[in-house]
N, C-alpha and C positions, 0 to 999 in steps of 0.2 A: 667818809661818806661820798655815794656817787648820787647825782641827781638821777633819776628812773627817766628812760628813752617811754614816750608814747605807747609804743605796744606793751611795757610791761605794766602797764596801770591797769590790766585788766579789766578796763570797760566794757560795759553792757553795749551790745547792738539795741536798737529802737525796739525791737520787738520783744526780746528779753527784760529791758524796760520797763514794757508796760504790762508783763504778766509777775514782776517782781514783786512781794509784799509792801503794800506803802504802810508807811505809820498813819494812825486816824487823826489828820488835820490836814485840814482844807485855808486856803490865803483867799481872801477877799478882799482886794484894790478897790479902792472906796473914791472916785475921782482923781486917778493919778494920773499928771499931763506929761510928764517926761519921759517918753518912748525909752530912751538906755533905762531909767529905774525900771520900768517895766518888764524890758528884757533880765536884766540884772535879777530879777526876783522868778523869774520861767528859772533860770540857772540856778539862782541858789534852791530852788524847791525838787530840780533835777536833782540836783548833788544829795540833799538829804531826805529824799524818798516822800513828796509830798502828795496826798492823795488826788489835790483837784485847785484850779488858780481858778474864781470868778473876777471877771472884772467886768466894773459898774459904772454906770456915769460918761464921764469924757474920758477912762481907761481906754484907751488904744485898743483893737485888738491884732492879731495876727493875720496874715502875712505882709508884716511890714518891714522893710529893710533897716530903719533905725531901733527897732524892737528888735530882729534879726542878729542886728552888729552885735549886740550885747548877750544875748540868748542863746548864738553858736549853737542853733539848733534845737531848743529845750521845748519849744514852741510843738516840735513835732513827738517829745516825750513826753510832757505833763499834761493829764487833762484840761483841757480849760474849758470855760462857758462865760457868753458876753451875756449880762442880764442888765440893765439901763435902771431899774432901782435897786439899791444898795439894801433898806429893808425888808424888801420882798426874799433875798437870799438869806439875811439874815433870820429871818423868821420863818423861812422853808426850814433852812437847818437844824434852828430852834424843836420845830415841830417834831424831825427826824431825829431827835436825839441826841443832838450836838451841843457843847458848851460852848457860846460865844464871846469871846473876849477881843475889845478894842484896845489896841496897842496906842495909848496916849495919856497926858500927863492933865490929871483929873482930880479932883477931891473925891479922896478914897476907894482913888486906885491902888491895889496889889503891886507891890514892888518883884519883880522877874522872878530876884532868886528866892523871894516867897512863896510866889504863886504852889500853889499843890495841883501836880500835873498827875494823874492817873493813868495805868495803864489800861482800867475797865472804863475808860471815855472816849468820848471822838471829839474835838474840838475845832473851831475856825478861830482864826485872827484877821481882824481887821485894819490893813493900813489906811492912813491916809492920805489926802491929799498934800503936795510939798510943802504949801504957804499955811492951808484953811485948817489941816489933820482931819480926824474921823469928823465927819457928820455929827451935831451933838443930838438930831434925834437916833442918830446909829448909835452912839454911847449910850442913852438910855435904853435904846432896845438890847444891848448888849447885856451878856447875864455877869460879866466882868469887865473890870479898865484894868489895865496891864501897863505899868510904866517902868521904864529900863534907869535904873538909876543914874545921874549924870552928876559931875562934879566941877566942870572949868566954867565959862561965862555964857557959854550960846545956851545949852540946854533943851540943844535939839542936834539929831543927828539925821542923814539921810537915810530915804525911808529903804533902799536896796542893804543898807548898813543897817538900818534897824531889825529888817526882815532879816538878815543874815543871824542876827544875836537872839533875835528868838525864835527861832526855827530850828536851830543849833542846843537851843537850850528843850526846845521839842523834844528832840531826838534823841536825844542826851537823857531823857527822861521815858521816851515810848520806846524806844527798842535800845537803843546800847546797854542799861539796866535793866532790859526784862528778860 
């Protein structure tokens, strides 16, 4: 095995990017205060072709350099949009067609590798905050809770770590099996 040099990863230029088919899910940062998770989740919705990042509340938005450090540019390929209530997006989407599901650990939540992911749907996920998690009027407004199974003693993981495991299990579901 050799490790691949840069130019042979054949990345997309920005502009190829953004005329690229996205899978139908949308990420919704629900009060996230740490600029790196932030950036961290522009990146990971780069890498597996995410239609659209809102972020709400006291999510940061872009062009900011600690957002930046961690984004390495995703900031300039995913769409995003800053909207200051968390419900109002939620129930835009709602309305549009979208299945909404808050990623957090809830009575009678759907466990990940349960969930029934479709290729005839468009769906958003919800993260949340690092300490508070989703809003619990955003769980209720949400048309599912989505919880990632966990087994050691915390029982919570970080949320650019969480957004990775299910965004991954997206994709994994909307386009690599369709």
């Amino acid at each position: 095995m050799r490790k691949l040099k840069n130019s042979e990863l054949n990345r997309l230029e920005v502009e190829e990017f953004k005329q690229t088919e996205k899978i139908p899910l949308v990420v919704i940062l629900d009060n996230i205060r740490s600029l790196n998770n932030i950036g961290s989740v522009f990146r990971t919705s780069d890498a597996f072709v995410v239609e659209k990042i809102y972020l709400c509340g006291i999510t940061a938005t872009p062009p900011n350099k600690d957002i930046h450090k961690t984004a390495l540019g995703a900031t300039e390929t995913v769409a995003w949009e800053y909207v200051e209530n968390t419900i109002d997006v939620v129930q835009s989407l709602q309305e549009n067609g979208y299945i909404v599901a808050s990623i957090e650990q809830a009575d009678n939540a759907t466990m990940l590798e349960d969930f029934d992911i479709s290729t005839n749907n468009k769906y958003a996920i919800v993260m949340g905050n690092e300490v508070k998690g989703v809003q619990q009027e955003v769980v209720s407004t949400s048309d599912h809770c989505i919880e990632i199974p966990q087994f050691g003693t915390k029982h919570s993981l970080n949320i650019s770590v969480t957004t990775g495991i299910v965004l991954w299990k997206f994709l994994e579901k909307l386009r690599l099996k369709s």
